[in-house]
C-alpha positions as CSV (number, residue, x, y, z in Angstrom):
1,X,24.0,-77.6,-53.5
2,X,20.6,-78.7,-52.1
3,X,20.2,-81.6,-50.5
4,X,18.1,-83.6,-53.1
5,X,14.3,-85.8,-51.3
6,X,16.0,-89.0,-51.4
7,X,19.3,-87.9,-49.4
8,X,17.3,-85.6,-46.8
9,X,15.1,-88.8,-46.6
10,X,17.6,-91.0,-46.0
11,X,19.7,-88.5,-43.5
12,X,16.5,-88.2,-41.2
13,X,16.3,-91.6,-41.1
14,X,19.4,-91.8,-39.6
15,X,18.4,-90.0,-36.4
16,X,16.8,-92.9,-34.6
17,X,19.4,-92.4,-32.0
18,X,17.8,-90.0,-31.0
19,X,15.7,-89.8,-27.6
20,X,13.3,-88.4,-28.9
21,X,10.4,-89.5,-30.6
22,X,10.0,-86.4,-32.7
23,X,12.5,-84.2,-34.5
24,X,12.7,-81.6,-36.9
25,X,15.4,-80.1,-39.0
26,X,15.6,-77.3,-41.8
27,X,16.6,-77.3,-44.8
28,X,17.4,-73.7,-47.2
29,X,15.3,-73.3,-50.0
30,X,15.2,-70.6,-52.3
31,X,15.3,-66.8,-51.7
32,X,12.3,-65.5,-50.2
33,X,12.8,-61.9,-49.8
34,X,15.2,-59.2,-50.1
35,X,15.5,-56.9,-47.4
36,X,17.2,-53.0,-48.3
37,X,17.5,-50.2,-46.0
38,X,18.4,-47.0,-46.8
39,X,19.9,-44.4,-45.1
40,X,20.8,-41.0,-46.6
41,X,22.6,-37.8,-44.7
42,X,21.0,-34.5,-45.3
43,X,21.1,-33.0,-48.4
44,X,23.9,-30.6,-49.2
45,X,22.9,-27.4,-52.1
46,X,26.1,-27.1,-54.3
47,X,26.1,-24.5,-57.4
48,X,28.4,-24.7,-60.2
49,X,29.0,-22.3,-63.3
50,X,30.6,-22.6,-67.2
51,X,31.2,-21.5,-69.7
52,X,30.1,-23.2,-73.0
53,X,30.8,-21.9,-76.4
54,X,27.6,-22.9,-78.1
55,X,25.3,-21.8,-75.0
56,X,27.3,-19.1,-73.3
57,X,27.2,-18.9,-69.5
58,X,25.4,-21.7,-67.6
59,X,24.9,-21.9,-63.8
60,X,24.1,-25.0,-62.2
61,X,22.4,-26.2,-58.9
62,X,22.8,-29.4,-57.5
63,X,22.0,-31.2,-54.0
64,X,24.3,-34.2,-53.3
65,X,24.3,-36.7,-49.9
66,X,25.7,-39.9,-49.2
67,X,23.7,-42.8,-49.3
68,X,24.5,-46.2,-47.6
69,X,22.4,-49.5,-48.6
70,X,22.4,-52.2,-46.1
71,X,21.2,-55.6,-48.3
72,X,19.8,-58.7,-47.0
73,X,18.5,-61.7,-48.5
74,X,16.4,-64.0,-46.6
75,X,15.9,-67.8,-47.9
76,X,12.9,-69.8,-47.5
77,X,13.2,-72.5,-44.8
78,X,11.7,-76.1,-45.7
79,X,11.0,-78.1,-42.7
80,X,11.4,-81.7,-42.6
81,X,9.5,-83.6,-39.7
82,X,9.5,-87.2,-38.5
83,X,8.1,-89.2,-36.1
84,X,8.9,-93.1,-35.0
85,X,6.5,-95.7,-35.5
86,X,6.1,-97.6,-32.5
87,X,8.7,-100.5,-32.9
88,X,11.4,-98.1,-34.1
89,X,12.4,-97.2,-30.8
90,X,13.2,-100.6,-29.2
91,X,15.0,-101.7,-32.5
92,X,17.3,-99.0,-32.0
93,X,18.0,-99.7,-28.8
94,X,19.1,-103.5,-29.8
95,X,21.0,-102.1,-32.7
96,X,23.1,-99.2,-31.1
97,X,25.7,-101.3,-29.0
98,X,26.6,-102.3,-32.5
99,X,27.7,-99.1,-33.8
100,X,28.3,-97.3,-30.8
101,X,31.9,-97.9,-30.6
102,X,32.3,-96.8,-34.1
103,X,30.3,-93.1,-33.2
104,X,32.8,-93.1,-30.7
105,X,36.3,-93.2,-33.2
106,X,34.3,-91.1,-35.7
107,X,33.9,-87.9,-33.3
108,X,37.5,-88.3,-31.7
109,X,38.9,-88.6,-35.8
110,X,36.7,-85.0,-36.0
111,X,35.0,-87.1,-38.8
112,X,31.5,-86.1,-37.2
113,X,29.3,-84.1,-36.6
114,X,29.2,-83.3,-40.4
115,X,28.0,-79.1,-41.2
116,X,26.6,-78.3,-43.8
117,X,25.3,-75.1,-44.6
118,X,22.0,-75.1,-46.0
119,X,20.7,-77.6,-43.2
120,X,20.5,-76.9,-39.6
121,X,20.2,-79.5,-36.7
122,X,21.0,-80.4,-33.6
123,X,24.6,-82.0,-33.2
124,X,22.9,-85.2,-32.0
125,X,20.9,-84.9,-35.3
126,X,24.2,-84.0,-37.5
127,X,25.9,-87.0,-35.4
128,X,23.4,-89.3,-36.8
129,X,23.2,-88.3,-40.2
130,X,27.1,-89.1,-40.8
131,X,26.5,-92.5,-39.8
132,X,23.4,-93.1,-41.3
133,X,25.2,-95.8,-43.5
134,X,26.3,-97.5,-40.4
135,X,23.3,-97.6,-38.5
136,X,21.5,-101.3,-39.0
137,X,18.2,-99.3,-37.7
138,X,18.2,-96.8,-39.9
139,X,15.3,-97.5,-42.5
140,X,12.6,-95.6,-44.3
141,X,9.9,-98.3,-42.6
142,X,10.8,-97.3,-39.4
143,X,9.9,-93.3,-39.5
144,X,7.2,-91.4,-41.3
145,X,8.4,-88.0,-42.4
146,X,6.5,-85.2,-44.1
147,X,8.7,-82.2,-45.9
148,X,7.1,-78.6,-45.8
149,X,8.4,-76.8,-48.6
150,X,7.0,-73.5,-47.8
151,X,6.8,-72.3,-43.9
152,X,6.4,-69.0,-42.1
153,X,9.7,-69.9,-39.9
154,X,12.9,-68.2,-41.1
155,X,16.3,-69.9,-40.3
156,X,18.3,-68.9,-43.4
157,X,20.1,-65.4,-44.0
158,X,23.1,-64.1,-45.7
159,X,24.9,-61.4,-43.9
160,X,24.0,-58.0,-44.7
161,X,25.6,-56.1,-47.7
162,X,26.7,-52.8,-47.0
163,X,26.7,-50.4,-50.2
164,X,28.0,-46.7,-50.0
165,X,27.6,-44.5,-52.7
166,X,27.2,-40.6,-53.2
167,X,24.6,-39.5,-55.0
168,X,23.9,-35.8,-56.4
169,X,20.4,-34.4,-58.1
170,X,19.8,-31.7,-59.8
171,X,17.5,-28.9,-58.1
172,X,14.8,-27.4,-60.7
173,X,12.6,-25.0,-59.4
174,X,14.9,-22.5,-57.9
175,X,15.5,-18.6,-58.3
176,X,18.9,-17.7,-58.4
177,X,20.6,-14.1,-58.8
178,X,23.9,-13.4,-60.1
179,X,26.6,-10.9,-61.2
180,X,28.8,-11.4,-64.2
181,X,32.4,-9.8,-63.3
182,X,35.2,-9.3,-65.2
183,X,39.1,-9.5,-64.2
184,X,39.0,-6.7,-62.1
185,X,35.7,-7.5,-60.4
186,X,33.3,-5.2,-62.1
187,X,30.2,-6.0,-62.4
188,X,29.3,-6.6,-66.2
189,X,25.4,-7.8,-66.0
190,X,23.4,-9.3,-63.4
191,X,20.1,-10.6,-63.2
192,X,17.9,-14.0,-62.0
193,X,16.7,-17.1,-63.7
194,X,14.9,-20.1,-62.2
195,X,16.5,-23.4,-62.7
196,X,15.0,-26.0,-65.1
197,X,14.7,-29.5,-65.0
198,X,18.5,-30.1,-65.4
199,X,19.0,-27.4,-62.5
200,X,20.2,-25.1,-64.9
201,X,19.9,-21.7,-65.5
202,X,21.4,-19.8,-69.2
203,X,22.8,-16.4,-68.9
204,X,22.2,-14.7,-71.9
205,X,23.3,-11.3,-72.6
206,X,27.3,-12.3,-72.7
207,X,29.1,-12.7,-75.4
208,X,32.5,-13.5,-73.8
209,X,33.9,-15.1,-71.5
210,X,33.6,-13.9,-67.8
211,X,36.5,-13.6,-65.1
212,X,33.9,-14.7,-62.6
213,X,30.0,-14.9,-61.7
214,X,28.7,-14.1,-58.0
215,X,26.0,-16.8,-57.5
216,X,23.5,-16.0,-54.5
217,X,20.0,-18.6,-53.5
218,X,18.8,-19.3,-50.5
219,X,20.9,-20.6,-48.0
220,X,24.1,-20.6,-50.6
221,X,26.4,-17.0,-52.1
222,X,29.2,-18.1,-54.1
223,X,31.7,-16.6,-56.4
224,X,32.9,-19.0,-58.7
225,X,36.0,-17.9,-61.3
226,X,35.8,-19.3,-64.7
């Protein structure tokens, strides 16, 4: 859940503890971007033949490779700033013998330093805001503090998403020869087709069903039984 103005406010308030006279901590906005890369293993030609009553004898080509997707989504990072006005510093140091003790039982109880996900900060700064309700310094008159919803500085990422997945295309454009056969391998047509958008190529000419058709392309001779 985000951490709403008021709260954030109040919780850098809290860090007049601190040595500093400056601080800065980030808070996780909304996505910002989505990162995707791709990689992909070389392609691998496949063919594939059937027989269809309606169409006869089809002969398919196909290229397949596996793809992996590593996804990451980056957030935006808001950026909330404050600095002390001049008094705040020695009123802290008056105030903090008073609750000092108490930082003291909080840490050794594991009670603080709180986390919370969507902001980050030092520990000193986490310290702080846990006891901001404790703190008699802590008040919104003694810091100024500016919130910067949209910065260049990226703090906030989930960890990458790996997705694996094959994929397989048909290949149109080809020119393919084959060989009907029958049971005894004889050869009972041949001829060549180019494949179509599909990767297809229709063998017409035979009116029943073949034992077998030889396939050859470039790079790939197959005999595939039906």
């Amino acid at each position: 859940m985000m951490t709403s103005k008021k709260t954030m406010a109040a919780l850098l308030v809290a860090l007049l503890g601190s040595s500093s006279c400056t601080f800065a901590m980030y808070e996780k906005g909304m996505v910002k971007r989505i990162d995707v890369d791709k990689k992909a293993t070389e392609p691998i030609l496949a063919c594939s033949a059937g027989w269809e009553a309606d169409r006869g004898l089809k002969i398919k080509l196909t290229k397949s490779s596996q793809v992996e997707l590593n996804r990451t989504v980056h957030y935006n990072t808001i950026l909330w700033e404050g600095e002390w006005v001049w008094w705040a510093e020695p009123l802290e140091l008056i105030t903090s013998p008073l609750y000092l003790p108490l930082y003291i039982i909080l840490v050794a109880a594991g009670v603080i330093p709180i986390e919370d996900e969507d902001v980050v900060a030092p520990t000193m700064t986490k310290v702080h805001m846990a006891t901001a309700a404790i703190n008699p310094a802590a008040s919104i008159f003694a810091v100024d503090i500016v919130r910067t919803e949209n910065t260049d500085i990226e703090v906030f990422a989930d960890e990458p998403r790996k997705i694996a997945f094959g994929m397989k295309l048909p290949v149109k454009g080809v020119e393919l020869e084959y060989r009907v056969l029958d049971e005894a391998g004889a050869e009972l047509g041949a001829g060549s087709g180019t494949t179509d958008v599909f990767g297809e190529v229709v063998v017409s000419g035979v009116e029943a069903k073949p034992a077998a058709v030889e396939i050859k392309v470039p790079g790939l001779e197959r005999t595939i039984k039906l």
